[in-house]
Structure formats: C-alpha cells, structure tokens
MARLOZA-404743 format. One record per residue (C-alpha): residue number from 0; x, y, z. Coordinates in steps of 0.001 Angstrom, whole numbers, plus 500000, padded with zeros to 6 digits. Example, Ala and Ser with C-alpha at 12.3 -4.5 7.8 and 13.67 -1.06 7.14 Angstrom:
2
> 0;512300;495500;507800;
> 1;513670;498940;507140;
end
This chain:
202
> 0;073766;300112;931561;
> 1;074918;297408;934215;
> 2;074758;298358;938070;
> 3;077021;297405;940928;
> 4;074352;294300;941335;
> 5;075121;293045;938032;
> 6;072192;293570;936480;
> 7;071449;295195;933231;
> 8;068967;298534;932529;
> 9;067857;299189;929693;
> 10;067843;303288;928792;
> 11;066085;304409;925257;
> 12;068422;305977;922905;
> 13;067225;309306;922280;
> 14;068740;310920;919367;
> 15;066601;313986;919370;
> 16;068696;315396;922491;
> 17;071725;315262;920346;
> 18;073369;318398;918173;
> 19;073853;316455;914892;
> 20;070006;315062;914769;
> 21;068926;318648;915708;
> 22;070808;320443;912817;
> 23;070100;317617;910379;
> 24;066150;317867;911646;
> 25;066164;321832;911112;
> 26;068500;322543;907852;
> 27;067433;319143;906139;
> 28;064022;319842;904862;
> 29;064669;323389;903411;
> 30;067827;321736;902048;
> 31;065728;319632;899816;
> 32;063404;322451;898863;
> 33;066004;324632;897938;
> 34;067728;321602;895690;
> 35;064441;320925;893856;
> 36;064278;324868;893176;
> 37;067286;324421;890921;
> 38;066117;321464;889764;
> 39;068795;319426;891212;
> 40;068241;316063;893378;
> 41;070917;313629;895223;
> 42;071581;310167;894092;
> 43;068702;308099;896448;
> 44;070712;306524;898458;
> 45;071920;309975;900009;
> 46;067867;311141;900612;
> 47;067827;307227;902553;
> 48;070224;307848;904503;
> 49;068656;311371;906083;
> 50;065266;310734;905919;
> 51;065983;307471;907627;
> 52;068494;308584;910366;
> 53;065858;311512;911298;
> 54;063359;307866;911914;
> 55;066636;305860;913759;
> 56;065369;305836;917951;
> 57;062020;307598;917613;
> 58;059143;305233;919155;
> 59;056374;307406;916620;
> 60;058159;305549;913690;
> 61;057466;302224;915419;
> 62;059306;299702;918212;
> 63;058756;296786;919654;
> 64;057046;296004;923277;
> 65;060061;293420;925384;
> 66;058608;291696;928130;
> 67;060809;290045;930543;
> 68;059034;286131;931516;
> 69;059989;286525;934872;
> 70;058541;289468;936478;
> 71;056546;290802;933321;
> 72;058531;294049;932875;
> 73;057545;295701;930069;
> 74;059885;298499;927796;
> 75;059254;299759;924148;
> 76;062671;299753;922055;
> 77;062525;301790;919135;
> 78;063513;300989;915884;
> 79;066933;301642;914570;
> 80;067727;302872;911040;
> 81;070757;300073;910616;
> 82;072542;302836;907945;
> 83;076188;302760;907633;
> 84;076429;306070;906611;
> 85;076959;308727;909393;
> 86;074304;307433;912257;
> 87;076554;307596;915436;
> 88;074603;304696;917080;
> 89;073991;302435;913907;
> 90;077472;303007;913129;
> 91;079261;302314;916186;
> 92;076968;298872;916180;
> 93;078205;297705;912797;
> 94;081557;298712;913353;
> 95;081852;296217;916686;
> 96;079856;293739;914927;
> 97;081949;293943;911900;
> 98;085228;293970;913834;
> 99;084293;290734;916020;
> 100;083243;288648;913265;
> 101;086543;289541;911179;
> 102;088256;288708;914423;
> 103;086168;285582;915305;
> 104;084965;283925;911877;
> 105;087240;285258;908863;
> 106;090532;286289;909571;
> 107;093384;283565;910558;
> 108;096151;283771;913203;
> 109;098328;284581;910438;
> 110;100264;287195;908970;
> 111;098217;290308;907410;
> 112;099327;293054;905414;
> 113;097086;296712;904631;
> 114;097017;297903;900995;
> 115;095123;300996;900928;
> 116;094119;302395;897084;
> 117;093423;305622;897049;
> 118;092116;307296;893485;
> 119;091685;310873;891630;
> 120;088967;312859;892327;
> 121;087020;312161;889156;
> 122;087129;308668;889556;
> 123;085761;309314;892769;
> 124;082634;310270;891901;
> 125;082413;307974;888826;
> 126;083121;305308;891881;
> 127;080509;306646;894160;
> 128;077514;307263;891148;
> 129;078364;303536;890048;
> 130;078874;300405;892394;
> 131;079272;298084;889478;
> 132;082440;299916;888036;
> 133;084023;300332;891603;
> 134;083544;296869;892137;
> 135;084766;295788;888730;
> 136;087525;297853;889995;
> 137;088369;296326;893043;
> 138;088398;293049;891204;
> 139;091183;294061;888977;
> 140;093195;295450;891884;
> 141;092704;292176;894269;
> 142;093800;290271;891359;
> 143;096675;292372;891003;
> 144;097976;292292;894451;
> 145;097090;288483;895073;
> 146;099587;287695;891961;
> 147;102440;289744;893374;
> 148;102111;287726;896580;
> 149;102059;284717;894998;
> 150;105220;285317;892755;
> 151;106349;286553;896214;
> 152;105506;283130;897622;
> 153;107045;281223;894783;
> 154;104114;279904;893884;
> 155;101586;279733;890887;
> 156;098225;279877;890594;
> 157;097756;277109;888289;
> 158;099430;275208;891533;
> 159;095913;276168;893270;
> 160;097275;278999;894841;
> 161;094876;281411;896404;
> 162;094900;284664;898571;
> 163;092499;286180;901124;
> 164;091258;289453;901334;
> 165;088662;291944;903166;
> 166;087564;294977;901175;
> 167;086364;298535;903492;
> 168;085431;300795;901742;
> 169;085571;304685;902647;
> 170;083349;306997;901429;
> 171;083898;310551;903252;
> 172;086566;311931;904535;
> 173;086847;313859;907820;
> 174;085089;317042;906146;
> 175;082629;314826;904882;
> 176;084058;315702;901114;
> 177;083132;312595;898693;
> 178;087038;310984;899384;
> 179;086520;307473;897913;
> 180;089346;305269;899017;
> 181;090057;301319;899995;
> 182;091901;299690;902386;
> 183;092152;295656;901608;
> 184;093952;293435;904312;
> 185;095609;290818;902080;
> 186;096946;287493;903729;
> 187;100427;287079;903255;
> 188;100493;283210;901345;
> 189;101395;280791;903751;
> 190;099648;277773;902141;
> 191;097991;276724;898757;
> 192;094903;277423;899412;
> 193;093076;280150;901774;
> 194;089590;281349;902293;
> 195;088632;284234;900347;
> 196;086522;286899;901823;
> 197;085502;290400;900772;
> 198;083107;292996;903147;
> 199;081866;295937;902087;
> 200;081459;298919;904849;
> 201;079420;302126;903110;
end
C-alpha cells in the first residue's frame, strides 16, 4: 500500500478472512470423502488446484523472512500457490503479468483481429481430459485461419509468408460449468514474415 509520503507498506495477504477460502476450507474435505465413497476421483490437476489454493498466503505452509539493508526491517511473506485456476490473488497477478508482456514484448503496433472457437460439449471434456488433442487441435485451427489471411493478403506461404498468433484458453464459464473455448488474436499480414507466438492461460 503506498502512503501520502511515498513510501510503500507491505500488508500480508490473508486469504483465510475471505468467503471463497472459507467455503472451499469447510465443504472441500468432505467433498473428497464423499467422492472416494462412490469410488469416483477428479482428474489431478483439479485436487492441485484446491489443495494448493487452501496453502496460497498461509505463513504455516512456509515464506520467506525480507529484510530491508537500510534500517533492518524485517517481514515474513508467505508463499503463493501461482495456480491459474480460480485463486483471486494468483490470478489477478498472472493476468497483469500476462497482459504487460503481450503489450510490451509480443504484440506489434499493428493491426489485430479476435477469433474466438468455441466447441460442443463433448469435445469439451475430451479437450479438458486431454491437452495433447486440444493442442493438436488448436494447431489445425491456427493453420486454418493463418491461410485465409494470407490468401487475404495475396500472398503465399511458399513466398515465406507467416502469421502471428496468441492462444487463451478458457476453461469455466461464469457458473464454473467445464465451457472449453479459445480466443486467438491473429495479426492481420502486413509483411512476409512475423513473429509467431502462442500463450496458454488455464
């Protein structure tokens, strides 16, 4: 937090004081239990995400001691979980970081254009049980798109021609459903040759 002086104060996040770690804290647990009763089990990456988010903040799951060189200050800062699933905090983080280096260090000053691909429901879950096929996936439909603007651009690609594009992938919707869908910014072709770039957001 900065002060009228200008400096900068450092304040713990505390996650425990919040609704959403509360419920997931209380119901999480017996929600587990009651899956292996049926004899049922999520996909691991699902039990990461929890069982890490409930660790994201807390100084009992470790931190590290900052010491300031000039008038020996001392504060603990907790460890974060760094998930991208639905960790407010770690979230928010990777979403600015993610935005300024797109901003900064991929994307030109030049013309961009949103494609957004949006697929049936079983695919869905045959996209979310198996990275490899999504991404073979996405390949097909980057190609795709990246020869239309080309023929748009009356170009070829045996002339070297080449598009750009960043990848962002959306896994939930706003009920928190399993809604698999993409959104790819594609360059519009301006010259021969472009940087190609892809980002994946879980």
């Amino acid at each position: 937090m900065f002060w009228p002086t200008g400096s900068f104060r450092y304040e713990r996040h505390t996650p425990e004081t919040t609704l959403l770690y509360q419920l997931v804290e209380r119901h999480w647990p017996e929600f587990k239990a009651m899956l292996t009763a049926q004899g049922k089990q999520l996909p691991g990456y699902v039990v990461r995400e929890f069982d890490d988010y409930l660790k994201c903040g807390r100084l009992e799951h470790g931190f590290l001691r900052v010491r300031c060189d000039t008038c020996h200050h001392e504060k603990l800062v907790a460890f974060s979980c760094k998930r991208r699933g639905f960790c407010p905090s770690c979230g928010a983080r990777r979403m600015v970081d993610s935005a300024a280096h797109l901003v900064d260090e991929v994307l030109p000053k030049r013309p961009i254009r949103q494609w957004v691909l949006s697929v049936p429901y079983p695919l869905r879950y045959l996209f979310a049980t198996n990275p490899k096929v999504m991404s073979q996936v996405l390949t097909i439909v980057h190609r795709v798109i990246s020869t239309f603007l080309i023929k748009r651009a009356r170009m070829t690609v045996k002339s070297g021609a080449q598009s750009g594009a960043v990848t962002l992938i959306q896994r939930f919707g706003s009920q928190f459903k399993s809604s698999l869908s993409h959104a790819l910014l594609e360059r519009r072709l301006r010259c021969q040759r472009l940087l190609l770039a892809r980002q994946t957001a879980y």
